[in-house]
N, CA, C and O atoms as a GROMACS GRO file, in nm:
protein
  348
    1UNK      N    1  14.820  26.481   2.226
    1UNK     CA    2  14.811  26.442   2.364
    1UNK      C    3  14.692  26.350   2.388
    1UNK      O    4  14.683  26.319   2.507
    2UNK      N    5  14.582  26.288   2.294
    2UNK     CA    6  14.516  26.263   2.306
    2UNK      C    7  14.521  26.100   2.292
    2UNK      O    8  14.549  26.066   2.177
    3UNK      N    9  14.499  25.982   2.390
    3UNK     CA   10  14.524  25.851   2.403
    3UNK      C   11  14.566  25.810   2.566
    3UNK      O   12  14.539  25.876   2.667
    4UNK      N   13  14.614  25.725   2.561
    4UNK     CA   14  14.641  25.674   2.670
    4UNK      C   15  14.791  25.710   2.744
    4UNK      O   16  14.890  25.695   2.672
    5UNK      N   17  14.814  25.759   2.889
    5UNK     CA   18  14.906  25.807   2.927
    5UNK      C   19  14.915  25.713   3.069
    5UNK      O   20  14.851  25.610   3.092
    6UNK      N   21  15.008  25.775   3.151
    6UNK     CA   22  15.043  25.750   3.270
    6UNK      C   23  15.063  25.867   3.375
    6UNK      O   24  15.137  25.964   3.357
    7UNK      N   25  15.001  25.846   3.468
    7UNK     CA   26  14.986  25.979   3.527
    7UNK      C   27  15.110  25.924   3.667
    7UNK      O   28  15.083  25.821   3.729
    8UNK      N   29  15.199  25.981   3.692
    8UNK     CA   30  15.309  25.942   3.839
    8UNK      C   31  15.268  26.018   3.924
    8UNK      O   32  15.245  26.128   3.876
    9UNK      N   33  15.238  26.009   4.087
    9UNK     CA   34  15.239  26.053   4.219
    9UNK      C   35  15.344  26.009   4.289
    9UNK      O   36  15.362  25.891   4.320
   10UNK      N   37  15.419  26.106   4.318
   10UNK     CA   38  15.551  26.070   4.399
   10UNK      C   39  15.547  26.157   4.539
   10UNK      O   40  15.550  26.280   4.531
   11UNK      N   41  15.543  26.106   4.641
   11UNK     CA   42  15.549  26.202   4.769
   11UNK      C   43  15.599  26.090   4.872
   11UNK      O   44  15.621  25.970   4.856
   12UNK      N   45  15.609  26.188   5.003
   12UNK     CA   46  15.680  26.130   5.090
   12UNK      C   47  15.614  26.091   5.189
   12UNK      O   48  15.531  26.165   5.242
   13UNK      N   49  15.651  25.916   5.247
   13UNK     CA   50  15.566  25.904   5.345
   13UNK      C   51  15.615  25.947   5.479
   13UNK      O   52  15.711  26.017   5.513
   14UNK      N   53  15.487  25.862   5.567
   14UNK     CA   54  15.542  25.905   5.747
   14UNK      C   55  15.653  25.864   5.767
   14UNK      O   56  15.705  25.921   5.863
   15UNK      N   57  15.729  25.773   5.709
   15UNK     CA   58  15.838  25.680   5.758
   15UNK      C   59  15.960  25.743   5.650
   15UNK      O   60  16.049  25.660   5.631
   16UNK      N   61  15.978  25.853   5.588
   16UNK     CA   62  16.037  25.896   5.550
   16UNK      C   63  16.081  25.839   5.414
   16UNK      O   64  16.177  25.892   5.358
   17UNK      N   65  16.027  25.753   5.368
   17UNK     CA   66  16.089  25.722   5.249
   17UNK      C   67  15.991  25.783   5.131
   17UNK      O   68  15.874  25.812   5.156
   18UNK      N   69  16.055  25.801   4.987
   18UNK     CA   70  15.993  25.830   4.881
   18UNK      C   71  15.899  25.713   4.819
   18UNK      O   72  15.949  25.612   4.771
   19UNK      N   73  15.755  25.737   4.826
   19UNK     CA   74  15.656  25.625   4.753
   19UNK      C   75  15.635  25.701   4.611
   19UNK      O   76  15.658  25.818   4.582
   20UNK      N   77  15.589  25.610   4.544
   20UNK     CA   78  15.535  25.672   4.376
   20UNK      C   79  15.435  25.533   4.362
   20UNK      O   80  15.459  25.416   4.393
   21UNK      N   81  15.295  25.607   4.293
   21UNK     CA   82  15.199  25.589   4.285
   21UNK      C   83  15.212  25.560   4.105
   21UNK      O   84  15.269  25.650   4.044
   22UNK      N   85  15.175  25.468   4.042
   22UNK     CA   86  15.159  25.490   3.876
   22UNK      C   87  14.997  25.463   3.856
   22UNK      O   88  14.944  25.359   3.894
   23UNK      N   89  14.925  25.572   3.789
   23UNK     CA   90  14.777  25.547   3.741
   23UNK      C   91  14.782  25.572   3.582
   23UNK      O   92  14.841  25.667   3.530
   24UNK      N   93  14.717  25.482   3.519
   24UNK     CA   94  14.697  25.498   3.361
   24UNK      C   95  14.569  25.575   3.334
   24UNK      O   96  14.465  25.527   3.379
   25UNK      N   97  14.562  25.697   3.261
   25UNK     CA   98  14.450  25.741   3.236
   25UNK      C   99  14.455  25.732   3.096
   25UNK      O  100  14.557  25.704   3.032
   26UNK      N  101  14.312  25.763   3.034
   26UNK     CA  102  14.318  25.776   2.907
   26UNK      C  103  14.223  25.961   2.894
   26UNK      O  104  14.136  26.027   2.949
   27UNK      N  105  14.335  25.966   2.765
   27UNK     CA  106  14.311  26.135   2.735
   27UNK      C  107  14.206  26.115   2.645
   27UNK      O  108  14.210  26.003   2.596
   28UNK      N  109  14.064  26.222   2.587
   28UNK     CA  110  13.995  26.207   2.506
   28UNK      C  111  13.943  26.344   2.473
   28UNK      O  112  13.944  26.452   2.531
   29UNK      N  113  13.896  26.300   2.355
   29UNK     CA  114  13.890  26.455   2.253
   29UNK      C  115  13.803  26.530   2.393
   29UNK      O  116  13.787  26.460   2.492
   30UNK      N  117  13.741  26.701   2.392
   30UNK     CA  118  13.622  26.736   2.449
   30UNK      C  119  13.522  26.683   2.404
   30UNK      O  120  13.549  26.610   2.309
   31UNK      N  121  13.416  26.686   2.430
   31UNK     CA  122  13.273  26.696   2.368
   31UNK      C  123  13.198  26.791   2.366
   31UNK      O  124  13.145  26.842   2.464
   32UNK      N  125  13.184  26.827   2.238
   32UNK     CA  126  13.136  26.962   2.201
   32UNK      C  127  12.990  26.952   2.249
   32UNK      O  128  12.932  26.844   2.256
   33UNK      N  129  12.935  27.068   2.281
   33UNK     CA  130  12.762  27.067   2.336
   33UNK      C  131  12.710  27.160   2.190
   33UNK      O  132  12.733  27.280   2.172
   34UNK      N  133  12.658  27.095   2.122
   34UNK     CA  134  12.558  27.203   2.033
   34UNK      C  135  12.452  27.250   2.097
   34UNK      O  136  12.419  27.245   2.216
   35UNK      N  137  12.387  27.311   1.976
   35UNK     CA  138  12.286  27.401   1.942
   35UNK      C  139  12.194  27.326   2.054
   35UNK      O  140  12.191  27.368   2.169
   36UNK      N  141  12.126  27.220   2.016
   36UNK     CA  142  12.034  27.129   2.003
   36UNK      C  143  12.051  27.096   2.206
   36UNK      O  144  11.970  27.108   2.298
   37UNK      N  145  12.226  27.042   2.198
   37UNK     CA  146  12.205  26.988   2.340
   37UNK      C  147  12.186  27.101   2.431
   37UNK      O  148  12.132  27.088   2.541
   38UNK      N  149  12.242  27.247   2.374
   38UNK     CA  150  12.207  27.350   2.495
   38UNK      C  151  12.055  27.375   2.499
   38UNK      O  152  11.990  27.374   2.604
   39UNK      N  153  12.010  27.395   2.394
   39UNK     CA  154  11.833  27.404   2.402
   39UNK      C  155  11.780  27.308   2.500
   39UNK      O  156  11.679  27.338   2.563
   40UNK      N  157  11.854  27.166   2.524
   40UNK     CA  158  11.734  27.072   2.516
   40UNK      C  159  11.764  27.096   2.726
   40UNK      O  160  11.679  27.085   2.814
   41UNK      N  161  11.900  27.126   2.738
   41UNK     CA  162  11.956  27.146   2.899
   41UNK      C  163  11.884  27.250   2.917
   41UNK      O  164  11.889  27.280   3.036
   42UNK      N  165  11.800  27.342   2.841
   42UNK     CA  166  11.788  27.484   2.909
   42UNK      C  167  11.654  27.465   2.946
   42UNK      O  168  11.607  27.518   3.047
   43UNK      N  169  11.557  27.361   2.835
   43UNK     CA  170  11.394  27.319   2.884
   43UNK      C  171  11.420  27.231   3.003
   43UNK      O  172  11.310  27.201   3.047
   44UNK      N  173  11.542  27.160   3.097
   44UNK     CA  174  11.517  27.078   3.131
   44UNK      C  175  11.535  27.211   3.274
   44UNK      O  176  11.466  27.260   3.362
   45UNK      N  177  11.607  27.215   3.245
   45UNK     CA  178  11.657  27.324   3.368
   45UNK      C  179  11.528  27.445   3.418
   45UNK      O  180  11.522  27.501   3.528
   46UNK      N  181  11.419  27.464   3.285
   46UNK     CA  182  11.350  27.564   3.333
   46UNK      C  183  11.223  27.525   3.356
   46UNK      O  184  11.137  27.590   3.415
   47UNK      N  185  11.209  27.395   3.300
   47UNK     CA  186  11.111  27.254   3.402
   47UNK      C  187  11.132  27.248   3.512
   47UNK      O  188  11.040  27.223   3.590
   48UNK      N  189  11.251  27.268   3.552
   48UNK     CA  190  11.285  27.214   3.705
   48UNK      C  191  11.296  27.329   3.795
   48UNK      O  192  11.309  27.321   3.918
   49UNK      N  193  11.287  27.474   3.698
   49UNK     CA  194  11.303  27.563   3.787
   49UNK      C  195  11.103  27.613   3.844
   49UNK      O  196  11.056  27.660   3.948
   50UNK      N  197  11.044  27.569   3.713
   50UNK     CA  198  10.907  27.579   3.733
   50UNK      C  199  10.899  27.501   3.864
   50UNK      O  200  10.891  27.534   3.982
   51UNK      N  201  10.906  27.348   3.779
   51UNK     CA  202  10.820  27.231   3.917
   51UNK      C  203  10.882  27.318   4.071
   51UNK      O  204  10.827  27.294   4.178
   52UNK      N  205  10.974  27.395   4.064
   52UNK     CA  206  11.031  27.415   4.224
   52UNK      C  207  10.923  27.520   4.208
   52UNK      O  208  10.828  27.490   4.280
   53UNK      N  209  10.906  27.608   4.154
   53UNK     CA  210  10.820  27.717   4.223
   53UNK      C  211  10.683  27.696   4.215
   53UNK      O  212  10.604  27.788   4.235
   54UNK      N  213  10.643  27.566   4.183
   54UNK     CA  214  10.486  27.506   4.215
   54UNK      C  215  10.491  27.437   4.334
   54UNK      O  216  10.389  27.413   4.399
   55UNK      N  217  10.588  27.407   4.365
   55UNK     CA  218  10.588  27.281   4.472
   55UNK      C  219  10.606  27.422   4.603
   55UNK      O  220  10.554  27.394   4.711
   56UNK      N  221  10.675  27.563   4.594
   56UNK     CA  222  10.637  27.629   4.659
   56UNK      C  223  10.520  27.632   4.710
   56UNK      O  224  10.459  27.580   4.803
   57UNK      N  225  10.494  27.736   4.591
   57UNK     CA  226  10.335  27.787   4.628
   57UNK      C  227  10.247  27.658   4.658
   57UNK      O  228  10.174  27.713   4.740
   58UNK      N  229  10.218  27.576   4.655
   58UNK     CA  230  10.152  27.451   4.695
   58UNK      C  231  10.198  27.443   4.843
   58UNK      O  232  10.105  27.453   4.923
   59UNK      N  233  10.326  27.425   4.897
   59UNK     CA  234  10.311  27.427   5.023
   59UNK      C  235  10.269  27.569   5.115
   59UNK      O  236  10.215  27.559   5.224
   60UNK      N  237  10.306  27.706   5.051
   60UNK     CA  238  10.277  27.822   5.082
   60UNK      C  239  10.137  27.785   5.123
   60UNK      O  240  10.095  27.794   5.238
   61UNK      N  241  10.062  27.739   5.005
   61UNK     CA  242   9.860  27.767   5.045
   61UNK      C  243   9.809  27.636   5.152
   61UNK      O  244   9.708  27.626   5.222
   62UNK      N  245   9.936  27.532   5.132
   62UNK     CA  246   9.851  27.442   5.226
   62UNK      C  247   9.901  27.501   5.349
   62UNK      O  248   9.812  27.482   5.431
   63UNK      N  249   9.979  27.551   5.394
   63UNK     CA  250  10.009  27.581   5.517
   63UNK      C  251   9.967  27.712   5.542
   63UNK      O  252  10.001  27.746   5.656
   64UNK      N  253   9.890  27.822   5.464
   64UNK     CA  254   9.793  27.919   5.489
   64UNK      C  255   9.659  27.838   5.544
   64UNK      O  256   9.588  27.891   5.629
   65UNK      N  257   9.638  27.747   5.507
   65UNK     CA  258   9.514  27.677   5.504
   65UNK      C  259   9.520  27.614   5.658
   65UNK      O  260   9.444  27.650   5.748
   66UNK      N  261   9.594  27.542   5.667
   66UNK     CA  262   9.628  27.439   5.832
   66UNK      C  263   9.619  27.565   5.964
   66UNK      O  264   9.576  27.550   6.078
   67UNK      N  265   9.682  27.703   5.893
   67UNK     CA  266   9.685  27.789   6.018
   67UNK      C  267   9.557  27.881   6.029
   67UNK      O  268   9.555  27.951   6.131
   68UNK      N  269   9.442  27.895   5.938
   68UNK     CA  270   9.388  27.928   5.904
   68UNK      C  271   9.256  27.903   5.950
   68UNK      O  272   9.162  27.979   5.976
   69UNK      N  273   9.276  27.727   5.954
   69UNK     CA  274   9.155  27.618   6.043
   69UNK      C  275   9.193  27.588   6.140
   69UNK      O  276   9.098  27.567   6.216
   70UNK      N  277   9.321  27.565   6.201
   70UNK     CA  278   9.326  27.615   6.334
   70UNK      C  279   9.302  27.750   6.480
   70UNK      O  280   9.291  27.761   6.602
   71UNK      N  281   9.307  27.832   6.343
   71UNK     CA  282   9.249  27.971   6.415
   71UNK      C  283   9.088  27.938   6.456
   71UNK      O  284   9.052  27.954   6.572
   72UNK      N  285   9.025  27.906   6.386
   72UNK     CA  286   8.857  27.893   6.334
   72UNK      C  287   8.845  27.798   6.451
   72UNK      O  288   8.732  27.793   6.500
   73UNK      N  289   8.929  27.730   6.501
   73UNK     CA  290   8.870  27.547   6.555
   73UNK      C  291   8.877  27.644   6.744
   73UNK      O  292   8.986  27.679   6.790
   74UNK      N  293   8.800  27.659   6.787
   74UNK     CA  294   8.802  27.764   6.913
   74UNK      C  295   8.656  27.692   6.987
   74UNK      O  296   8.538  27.695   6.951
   75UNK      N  297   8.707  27.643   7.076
   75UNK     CA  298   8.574  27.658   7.234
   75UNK      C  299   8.466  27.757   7.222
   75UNK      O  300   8.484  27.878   7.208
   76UNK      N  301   8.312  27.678   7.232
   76UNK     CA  302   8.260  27.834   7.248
   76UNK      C  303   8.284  27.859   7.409
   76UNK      O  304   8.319  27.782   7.498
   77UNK      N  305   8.250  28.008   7.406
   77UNK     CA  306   8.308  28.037   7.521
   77UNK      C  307   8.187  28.080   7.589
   77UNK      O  308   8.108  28.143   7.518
   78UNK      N  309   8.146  28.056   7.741
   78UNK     CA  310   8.050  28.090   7.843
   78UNK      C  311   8.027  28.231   7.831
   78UNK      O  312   8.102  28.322   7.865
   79UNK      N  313   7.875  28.238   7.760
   79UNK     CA  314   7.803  28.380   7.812
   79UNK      C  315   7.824  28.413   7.956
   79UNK      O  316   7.839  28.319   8.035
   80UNK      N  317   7.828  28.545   8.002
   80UNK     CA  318   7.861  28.603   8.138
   80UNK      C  319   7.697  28.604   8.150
   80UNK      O  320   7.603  28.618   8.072
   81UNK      N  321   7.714  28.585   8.276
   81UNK     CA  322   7.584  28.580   8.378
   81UNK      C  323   7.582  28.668   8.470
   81UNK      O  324   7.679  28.686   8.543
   82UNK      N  325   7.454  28.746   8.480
   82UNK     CA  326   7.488  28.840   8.589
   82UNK      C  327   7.476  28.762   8.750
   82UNK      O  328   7.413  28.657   8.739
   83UNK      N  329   7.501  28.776   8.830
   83UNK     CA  330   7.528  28.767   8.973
   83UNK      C  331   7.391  28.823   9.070
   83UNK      O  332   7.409  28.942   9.099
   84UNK      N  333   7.254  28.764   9.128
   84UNK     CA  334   7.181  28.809   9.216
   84UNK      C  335   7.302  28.750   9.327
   84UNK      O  336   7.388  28.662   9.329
   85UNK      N  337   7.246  28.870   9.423
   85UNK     CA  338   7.277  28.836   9.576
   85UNK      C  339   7.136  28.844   9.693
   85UNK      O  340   7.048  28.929   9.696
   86UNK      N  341   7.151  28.740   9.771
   86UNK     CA  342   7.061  28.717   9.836
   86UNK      C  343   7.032  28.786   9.977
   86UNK      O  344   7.134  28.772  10.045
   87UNK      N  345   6.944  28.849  10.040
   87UNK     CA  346   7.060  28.912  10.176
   87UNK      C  347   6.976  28.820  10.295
   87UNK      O  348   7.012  28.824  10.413
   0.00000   0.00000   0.00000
């Protein structure tokens, strides 16, 4: 089965008549994944699963940090004064 074929689509349109579609595909062996290519997909995949959980925690601490110095950033606030009254 493996080479060049013809693939037919035959269905019906709005206007009631039968259309057919002809597309040429070509068939080809699988491609086997070795040893080598699953190793090399599994460092790439667990690179990428690292860089995601650095790029977490990196935004986790900067945004501990932003809410952190915004708490701190505060008005001082007016000592209370006591009140004489005069009569």
């Amino acid at each position: 089965m493996v080479g060049e074929h013809t693939l037919q689509l035959q269905g019906v349109a709005n206007d009631g008549f039968i259309k057919a579609a002809n597309l040429g595909v070509v068939v080809q062996e699988p491609v086997l994944l070795t040893a080598d290519g699953a190793r090399d997909m599994l460092v790439w995949i667990a690179g990428l699963a690292l860089a995601a959980v650095l790029a977490a925690v990196f935004v986790a601490i900067a945004l501990g940090r932003r809410r952190r110095t915004n708490r701190e950033i505060r008005l001082p606030q007016p000592e209370p004064q006591e009140l004489t009254f005069v009569q």
